[in-house]
N, CA, C and O atoms as CSV, one atom per row, in Angstrom:
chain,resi,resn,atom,element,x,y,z
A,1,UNK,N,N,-22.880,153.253,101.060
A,1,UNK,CA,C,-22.760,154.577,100.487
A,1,UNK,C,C,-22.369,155.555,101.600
A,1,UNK,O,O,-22.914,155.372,102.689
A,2,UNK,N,N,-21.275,156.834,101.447
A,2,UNK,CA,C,-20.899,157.566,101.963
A,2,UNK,C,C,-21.994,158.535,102.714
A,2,UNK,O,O,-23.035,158.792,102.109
A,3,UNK,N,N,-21.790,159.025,103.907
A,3,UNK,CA,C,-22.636,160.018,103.913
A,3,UNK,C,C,-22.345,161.283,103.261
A,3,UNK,O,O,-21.144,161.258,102.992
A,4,UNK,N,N,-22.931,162.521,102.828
A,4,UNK,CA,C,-22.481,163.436,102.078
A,4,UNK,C,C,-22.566,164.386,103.334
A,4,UNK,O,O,-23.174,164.326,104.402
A,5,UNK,N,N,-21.444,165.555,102.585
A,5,UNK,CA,C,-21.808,167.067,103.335
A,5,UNK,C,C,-22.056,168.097,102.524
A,5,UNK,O,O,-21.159,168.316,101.710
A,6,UNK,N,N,-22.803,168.660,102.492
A,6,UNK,CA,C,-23.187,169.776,102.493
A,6,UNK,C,C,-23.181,171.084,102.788
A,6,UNK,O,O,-24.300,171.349,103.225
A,7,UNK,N,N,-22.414,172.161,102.774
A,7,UNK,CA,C,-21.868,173.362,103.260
A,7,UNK,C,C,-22.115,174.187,102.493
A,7,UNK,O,O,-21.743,174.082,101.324
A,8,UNK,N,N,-23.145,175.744,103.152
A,8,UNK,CA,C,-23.653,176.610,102.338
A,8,UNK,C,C,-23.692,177.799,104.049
A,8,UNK,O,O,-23.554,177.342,105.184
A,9,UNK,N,N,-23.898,179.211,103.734
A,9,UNK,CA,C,-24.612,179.973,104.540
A,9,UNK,C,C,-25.741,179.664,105.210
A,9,UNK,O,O,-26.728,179.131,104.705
A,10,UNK,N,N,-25.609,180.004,106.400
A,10,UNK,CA,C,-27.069,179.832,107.168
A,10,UNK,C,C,-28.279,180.267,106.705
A,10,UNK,O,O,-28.952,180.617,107.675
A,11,UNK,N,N,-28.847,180.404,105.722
A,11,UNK,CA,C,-29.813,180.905,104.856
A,11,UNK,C,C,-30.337,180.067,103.906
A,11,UNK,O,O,-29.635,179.087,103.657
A,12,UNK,N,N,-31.548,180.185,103.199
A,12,UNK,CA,C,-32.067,179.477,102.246
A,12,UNK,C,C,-30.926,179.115,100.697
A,12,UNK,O,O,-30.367,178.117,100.240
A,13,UNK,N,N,-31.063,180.919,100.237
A,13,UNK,CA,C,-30.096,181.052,99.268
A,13,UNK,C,C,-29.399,179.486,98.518
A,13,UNK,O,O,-29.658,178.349,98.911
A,14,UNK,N,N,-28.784,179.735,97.746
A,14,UNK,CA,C,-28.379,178.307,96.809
A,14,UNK,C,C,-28.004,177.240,97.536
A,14,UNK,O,O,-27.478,176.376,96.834
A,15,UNK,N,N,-28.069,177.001,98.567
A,15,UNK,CA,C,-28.230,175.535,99.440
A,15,UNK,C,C,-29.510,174.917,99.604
A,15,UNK,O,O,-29.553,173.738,99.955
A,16,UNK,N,N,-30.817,175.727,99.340
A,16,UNK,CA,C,-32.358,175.226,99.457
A,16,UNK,C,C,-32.310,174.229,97.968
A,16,UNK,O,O,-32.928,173.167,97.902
A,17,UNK,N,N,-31.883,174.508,97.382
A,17,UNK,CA,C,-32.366,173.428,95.935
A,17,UNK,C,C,-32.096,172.163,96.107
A,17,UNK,O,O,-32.800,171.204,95.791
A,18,UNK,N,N,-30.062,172.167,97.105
A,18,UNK,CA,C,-29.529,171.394,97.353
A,18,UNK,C,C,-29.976,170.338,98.169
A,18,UNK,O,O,-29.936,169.112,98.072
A,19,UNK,N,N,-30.525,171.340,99.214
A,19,UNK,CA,C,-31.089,170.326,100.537
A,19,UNK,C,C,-32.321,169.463,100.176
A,19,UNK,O,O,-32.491,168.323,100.609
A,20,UNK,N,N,-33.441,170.326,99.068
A,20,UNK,CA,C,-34.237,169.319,98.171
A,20,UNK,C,C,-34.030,168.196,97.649
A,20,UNK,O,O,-34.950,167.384,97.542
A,21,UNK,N,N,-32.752,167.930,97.213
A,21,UNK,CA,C,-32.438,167.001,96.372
A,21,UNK,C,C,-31.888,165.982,97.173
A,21,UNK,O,O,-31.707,164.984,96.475
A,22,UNK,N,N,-31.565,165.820,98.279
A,22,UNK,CA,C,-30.880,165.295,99.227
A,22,UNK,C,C,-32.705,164.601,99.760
A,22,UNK,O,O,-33.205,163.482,99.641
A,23,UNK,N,N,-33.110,165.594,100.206
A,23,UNK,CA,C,-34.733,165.185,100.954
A,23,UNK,C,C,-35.396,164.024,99.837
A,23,UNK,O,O,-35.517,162.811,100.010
A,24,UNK,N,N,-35.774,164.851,98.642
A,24,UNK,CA,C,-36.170,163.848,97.716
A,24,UNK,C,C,-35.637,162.754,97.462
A,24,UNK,O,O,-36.406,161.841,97.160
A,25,UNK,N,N,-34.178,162.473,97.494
A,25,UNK,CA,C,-33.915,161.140,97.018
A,25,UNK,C,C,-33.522,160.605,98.604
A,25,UNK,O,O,-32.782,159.630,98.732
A,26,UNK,N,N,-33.993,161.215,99.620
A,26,UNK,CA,C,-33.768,160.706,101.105
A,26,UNK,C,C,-32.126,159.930,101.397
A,26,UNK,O,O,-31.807,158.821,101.826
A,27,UNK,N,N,-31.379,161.062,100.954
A,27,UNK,CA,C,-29.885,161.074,101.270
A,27,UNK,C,C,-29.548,161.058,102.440
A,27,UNK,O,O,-30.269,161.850,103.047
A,28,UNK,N,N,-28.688,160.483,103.233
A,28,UNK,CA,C,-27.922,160.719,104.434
A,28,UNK,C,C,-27.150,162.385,104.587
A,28,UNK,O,O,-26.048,161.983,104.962
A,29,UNK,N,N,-27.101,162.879,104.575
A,29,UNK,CA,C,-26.216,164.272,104.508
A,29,UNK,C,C,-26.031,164.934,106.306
A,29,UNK,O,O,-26.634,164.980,107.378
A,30,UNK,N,N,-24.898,165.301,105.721
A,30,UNK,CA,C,-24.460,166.871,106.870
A,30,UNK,C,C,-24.813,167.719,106.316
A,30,UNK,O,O,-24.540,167.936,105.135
A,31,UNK,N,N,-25.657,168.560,107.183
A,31,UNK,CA,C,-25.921,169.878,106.636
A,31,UNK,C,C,-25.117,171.302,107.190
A,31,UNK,O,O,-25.811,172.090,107.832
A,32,UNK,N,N,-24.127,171.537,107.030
A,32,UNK,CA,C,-23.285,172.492,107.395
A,32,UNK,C,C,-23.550,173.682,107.350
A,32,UNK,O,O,-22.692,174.115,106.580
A,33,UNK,N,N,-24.402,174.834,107.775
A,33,UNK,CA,C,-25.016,175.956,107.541
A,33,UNK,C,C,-23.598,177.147,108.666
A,33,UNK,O,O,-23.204,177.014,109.825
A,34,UNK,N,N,-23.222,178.263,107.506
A,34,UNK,CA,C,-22.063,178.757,108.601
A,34,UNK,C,C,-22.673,180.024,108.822
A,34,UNK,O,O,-23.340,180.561,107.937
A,35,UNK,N,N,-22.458,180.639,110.154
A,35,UNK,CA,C,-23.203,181.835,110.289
A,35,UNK,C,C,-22.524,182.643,110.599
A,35,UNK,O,O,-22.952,183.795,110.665
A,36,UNK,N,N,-20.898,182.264,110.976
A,36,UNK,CA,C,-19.656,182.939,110.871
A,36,UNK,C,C,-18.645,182.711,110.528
A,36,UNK,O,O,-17.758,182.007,111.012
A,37,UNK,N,N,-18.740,183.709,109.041
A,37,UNK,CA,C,-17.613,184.216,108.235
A,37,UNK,C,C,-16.271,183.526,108.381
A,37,UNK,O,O,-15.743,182.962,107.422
A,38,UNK,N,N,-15.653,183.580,109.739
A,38,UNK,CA,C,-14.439,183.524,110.393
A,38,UNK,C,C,-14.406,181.714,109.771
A,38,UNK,O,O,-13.649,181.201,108.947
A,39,UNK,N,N,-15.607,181.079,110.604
A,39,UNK,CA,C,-15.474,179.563,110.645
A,39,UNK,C,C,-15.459,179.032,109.166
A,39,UNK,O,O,-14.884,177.983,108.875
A,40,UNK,N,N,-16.104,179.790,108.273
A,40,UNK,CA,C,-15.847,179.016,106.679
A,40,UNK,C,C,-14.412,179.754,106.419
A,40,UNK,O,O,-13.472,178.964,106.504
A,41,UNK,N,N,-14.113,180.855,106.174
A,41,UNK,CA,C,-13.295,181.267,105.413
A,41,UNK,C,C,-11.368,181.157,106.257
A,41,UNK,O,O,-10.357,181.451,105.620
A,42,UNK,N,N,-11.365,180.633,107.865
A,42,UNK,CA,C,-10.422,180.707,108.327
A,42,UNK,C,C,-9.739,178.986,108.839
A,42,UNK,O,O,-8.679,178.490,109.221
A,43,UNK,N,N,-11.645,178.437,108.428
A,43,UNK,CA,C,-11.020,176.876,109.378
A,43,UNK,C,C,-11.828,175.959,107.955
A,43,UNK,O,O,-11.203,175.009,107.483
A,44,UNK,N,N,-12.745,176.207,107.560
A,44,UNK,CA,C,-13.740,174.993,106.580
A,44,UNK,C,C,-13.199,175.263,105.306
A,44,UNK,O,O,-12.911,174.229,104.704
A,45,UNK,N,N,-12.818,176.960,104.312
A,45,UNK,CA,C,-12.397,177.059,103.472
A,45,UNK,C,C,-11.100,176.204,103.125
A,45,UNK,O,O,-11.078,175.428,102.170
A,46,UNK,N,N,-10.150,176.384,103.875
A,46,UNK,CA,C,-8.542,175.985,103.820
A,46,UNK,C,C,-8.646,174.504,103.319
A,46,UNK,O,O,-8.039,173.979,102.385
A,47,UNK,N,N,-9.651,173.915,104.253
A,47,UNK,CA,C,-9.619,172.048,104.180
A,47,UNK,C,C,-10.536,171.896,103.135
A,47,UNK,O,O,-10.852,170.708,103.063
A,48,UNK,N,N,-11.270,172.786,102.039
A,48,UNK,CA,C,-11.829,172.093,101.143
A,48,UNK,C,C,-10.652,172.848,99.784
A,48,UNK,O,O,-10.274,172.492,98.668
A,49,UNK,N,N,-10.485,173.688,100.425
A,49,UNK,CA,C,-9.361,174.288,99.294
A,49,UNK,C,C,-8.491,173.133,98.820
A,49,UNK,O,O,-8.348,172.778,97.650
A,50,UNK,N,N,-7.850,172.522,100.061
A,50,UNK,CA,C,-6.927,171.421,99.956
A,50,UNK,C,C,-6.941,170.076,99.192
A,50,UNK,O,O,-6.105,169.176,99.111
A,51,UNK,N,N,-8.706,170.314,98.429
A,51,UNK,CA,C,-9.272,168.919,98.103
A,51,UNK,C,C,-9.870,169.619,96.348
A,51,UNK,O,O,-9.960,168.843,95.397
A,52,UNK,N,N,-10.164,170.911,96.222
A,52,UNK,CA,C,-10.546,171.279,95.469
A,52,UNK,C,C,-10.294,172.740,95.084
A,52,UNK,O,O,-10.553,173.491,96.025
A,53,UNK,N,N,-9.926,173.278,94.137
A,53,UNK,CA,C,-9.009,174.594,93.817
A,53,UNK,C,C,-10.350,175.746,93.808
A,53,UNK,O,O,-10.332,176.975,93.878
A,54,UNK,N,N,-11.028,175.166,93.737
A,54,UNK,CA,C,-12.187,176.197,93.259
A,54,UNK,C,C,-13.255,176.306,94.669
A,54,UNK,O,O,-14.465,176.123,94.544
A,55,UNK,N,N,-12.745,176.564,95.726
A,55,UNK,CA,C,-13.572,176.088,96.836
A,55,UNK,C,C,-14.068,177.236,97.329
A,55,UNK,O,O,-13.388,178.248,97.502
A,56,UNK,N,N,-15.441,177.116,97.613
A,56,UNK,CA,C,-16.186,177.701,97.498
A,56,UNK,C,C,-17.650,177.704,97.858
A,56,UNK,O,O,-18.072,176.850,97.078
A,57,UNK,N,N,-18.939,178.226,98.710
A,57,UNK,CA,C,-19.755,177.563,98.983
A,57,UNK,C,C,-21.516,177.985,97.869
A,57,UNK,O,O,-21.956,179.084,97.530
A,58,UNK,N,N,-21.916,176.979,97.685
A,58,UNK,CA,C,-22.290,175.827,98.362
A,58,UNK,C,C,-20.938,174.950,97.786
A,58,UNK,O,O,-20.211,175.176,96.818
A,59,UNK,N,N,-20.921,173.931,98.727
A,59,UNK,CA,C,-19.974,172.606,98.660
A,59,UNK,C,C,-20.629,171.405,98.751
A,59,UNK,O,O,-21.643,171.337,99.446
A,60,UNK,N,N,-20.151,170.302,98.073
A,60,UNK,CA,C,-20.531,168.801,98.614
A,60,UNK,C,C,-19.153,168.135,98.329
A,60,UNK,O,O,-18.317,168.097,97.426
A,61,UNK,N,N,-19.443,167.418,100.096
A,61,UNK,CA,C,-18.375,166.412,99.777
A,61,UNK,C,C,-18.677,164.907,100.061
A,61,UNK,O,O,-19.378,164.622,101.032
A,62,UNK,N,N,-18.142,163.873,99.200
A,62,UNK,CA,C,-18.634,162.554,98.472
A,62,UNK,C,C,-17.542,161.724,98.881
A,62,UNK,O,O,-16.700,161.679,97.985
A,63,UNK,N,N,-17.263,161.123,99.777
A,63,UNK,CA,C,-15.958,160.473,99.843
A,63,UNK,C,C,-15.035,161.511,99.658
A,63,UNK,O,O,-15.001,162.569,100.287
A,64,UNK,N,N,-14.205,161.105,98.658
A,64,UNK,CA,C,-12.763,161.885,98.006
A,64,UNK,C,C,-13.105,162.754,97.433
A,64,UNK,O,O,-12.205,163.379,96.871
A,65,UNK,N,N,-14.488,163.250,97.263
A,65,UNK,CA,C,-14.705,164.196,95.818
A,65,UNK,C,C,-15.447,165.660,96.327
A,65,UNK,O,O,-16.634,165.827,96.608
A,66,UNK,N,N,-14.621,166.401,96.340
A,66,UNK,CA,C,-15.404,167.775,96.297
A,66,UNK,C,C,-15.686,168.708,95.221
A,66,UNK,O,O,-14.857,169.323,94.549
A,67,UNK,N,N,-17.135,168.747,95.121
A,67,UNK,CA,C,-18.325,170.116,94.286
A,67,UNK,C,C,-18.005,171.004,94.823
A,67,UNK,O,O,-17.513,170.977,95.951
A,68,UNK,N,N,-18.207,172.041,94.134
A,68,UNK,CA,C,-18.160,173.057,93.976
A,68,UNK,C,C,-18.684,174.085,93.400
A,68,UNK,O,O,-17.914,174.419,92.499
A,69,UNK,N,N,-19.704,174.857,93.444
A,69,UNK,CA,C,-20.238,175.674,92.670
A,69,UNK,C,C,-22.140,174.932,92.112
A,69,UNK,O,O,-22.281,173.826,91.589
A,70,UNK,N,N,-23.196,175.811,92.394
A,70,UNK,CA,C,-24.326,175.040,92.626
A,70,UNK,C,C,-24.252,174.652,91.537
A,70,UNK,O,O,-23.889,173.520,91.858
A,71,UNK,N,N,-24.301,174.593,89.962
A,71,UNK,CA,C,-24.872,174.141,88.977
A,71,UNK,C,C,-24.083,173.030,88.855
A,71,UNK,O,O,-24.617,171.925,88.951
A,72,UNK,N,N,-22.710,173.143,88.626
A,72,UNK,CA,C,-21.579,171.652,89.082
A,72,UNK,C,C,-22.038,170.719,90.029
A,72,UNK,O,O,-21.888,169.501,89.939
A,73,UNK,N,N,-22.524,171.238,90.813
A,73,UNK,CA,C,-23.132,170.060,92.219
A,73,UNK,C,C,-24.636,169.469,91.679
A,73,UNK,O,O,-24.987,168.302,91.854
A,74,UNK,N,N,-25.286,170.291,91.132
A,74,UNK,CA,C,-26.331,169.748,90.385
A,74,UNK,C,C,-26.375,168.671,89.574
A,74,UNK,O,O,-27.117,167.727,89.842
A,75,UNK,N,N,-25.549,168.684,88.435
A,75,UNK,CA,C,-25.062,167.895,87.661
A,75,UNK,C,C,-24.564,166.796,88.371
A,75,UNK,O,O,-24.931,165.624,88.287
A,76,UNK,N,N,-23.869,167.188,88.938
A,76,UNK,CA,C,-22.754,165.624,90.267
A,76,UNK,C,C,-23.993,164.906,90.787
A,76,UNK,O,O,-24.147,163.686,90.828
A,77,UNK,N,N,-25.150,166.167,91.311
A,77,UNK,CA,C,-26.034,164.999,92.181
A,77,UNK,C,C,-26.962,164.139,90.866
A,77,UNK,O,O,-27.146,162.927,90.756
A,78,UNK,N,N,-27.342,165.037,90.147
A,78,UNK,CA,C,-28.295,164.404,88.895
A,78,UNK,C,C,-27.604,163.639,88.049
A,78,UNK,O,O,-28.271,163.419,87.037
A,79,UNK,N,N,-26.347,163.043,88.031
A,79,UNK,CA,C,-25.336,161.815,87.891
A,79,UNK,C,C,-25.516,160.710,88.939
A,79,UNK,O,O,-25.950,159.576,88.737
A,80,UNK,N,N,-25.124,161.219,90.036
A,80,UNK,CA,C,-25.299,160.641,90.897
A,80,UNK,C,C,-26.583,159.765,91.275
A,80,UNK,O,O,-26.518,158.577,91.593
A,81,UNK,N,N,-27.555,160.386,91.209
A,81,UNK,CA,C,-28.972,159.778,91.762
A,81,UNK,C,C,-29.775,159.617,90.372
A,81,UNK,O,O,-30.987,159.831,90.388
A,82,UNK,N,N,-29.306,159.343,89.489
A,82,UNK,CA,C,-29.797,158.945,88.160
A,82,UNK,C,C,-30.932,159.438,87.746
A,82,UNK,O,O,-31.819,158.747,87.245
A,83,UNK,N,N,-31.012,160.903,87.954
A,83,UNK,CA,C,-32.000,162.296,87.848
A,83,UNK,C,C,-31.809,162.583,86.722
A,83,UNK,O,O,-32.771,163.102,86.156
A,84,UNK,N,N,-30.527,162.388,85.905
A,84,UNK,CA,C,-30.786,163.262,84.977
A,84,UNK,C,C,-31.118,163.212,83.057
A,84,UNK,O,O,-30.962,163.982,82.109
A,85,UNK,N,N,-31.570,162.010,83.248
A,85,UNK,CA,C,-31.896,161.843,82.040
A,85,UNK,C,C,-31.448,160.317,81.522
A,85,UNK,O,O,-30.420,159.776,81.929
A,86,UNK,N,N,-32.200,159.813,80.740
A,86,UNK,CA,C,-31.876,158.184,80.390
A,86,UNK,C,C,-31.000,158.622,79.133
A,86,UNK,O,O,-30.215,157.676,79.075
A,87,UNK,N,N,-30.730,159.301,78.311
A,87,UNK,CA,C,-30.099,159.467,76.678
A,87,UNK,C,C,-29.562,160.600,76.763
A,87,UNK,O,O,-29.790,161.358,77.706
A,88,UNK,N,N,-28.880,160.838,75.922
A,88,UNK,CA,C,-27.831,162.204,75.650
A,88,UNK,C,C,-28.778,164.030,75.104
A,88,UNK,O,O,-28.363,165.184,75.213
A,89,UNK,N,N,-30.157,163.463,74.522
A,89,UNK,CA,C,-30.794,164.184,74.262
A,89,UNK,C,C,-31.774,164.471,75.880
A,89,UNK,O,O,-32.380,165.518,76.108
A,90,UNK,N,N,-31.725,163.488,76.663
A,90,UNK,CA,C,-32.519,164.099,77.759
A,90,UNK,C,C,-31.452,164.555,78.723
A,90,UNK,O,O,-31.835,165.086,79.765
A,91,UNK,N,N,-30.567,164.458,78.573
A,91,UNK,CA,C,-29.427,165.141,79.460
A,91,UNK,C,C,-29.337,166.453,79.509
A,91,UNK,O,O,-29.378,167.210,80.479
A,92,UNK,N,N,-29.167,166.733,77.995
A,92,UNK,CA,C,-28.635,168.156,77.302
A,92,UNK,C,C,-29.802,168.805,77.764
A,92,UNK,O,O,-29.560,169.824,78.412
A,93,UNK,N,N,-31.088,168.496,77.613
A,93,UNK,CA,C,-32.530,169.423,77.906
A,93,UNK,C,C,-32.404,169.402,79.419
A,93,UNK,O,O,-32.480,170.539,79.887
A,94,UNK,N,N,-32.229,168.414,80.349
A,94,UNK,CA,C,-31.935,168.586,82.107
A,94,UNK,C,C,-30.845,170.087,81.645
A,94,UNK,O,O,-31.384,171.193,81.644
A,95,UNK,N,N,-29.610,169.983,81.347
A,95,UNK,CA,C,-28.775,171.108,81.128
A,95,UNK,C,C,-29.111,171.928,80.872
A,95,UNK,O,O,-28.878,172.793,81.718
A,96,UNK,N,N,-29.967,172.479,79.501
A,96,UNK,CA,C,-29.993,173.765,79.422
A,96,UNK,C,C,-31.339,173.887,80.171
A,96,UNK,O,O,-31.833,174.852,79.588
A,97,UNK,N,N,-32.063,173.576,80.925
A,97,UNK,CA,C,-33.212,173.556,82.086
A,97,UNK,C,C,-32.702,174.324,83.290
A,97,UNK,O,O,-33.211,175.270,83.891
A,98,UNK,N,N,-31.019,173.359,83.581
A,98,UNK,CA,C,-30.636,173.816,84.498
A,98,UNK,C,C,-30.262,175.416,84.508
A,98,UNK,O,O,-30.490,176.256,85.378
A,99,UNK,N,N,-29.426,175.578,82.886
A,99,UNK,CA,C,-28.914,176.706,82.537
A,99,UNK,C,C,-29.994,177.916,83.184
A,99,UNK,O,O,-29.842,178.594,84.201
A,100,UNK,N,N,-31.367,177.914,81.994
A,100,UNK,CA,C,-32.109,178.433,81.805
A,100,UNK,C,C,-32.571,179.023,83.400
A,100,UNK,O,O,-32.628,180.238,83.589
A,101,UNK,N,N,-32.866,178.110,84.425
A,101,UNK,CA,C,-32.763,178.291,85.693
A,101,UNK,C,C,-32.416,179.624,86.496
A,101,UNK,O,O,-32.987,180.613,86.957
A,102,UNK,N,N,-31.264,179.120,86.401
A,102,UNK,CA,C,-30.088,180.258,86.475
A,102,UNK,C,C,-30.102,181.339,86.138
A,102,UNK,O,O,-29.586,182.094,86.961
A,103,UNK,N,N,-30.571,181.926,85.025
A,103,UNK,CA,C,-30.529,182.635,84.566
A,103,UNK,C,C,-31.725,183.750,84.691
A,103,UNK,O,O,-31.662,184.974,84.570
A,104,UNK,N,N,-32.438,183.200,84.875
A,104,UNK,CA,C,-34.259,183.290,85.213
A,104,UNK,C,C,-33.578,184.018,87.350
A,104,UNK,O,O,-33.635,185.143,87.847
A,105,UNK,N,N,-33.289,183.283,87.662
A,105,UNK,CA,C,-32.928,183.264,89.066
A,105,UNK,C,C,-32.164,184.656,89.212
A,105,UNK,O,O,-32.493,185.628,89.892
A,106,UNK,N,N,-31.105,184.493,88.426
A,106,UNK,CA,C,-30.167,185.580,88.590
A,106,UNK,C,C,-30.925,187.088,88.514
A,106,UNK,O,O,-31.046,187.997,89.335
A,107,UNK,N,N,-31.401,186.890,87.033
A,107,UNK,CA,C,-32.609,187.972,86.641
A,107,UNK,C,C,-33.635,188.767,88.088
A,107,UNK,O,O,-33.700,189.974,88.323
A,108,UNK,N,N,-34.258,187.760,88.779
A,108,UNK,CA,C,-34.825,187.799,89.570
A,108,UNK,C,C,-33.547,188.665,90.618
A,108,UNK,O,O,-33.415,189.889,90.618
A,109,UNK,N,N,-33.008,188.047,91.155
A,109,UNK,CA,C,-32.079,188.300,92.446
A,109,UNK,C,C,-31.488,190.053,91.691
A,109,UNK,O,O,-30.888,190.744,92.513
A,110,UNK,N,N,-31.611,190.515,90.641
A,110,UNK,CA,C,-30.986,192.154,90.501
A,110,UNK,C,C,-32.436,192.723,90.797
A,110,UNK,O,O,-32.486,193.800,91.391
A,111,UNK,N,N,-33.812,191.998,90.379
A,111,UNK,CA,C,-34.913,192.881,90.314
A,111,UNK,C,C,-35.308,193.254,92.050
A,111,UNK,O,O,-35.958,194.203,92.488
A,112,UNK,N,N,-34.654,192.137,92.782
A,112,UNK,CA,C,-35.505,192.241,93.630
A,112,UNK,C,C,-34.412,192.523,94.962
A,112,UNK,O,O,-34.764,192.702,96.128
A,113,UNK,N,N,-33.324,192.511,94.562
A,113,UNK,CA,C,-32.295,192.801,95.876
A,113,UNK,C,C,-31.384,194.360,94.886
A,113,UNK,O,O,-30.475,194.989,95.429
């Protein structure tokens, strides 16, 4: 199995869920944390752009395959590491869990920033 990377801001922010999920299922990963602007958006952006149109951080990259966007990478990893449900009805509830998440989160992040 590939090692993965991982690329988010030097900060907790939507790369902490990521790096959980990596810990918990004791993944190999790069953890790519950028703390200048210049280095994602002038040298790391371009080369994931090149692999994926929507590039953007957080990122994971899988071999050939680049995520994009945390809830997409969620899904990829909870595919991936067979997290996310045995049947189509426990999938959809992981999903709107995930949704619900999000949303709850977002809520939070206007109350409090």
């Amino acid at each position: 199995m590939s090692q993965l990377e991982m690329g988010y801001w030097g900060i907790r922010g939507l790369g902490s869920v990521l790096r959980m999920v990596f810990e918990y299922k004791e993944a190999q990963y790069t953890d790519v944390q950028f703390t200048d602007g210049a280095k994602w958006f002038k040298e790391k952006k371009p080369e994931i752009l090149a692999k994926n149109p929507l590039a953007n951080l957080p990122y994971v990259v899988d071999g050939d395959t680049v995520v994009c966007q945390t809830n997409a990478i969620m899904a990829y990893l909870g595919q991936k590491y067979d997290m996310e449900g045995k049947d189509a009805r426990q999938k959809l509830r992981h999903l709107e869990l995930l949704c619900e998440i999000y949303d709850v989160r977002n809520g939070m992040i206007e109350l409090v920033y």
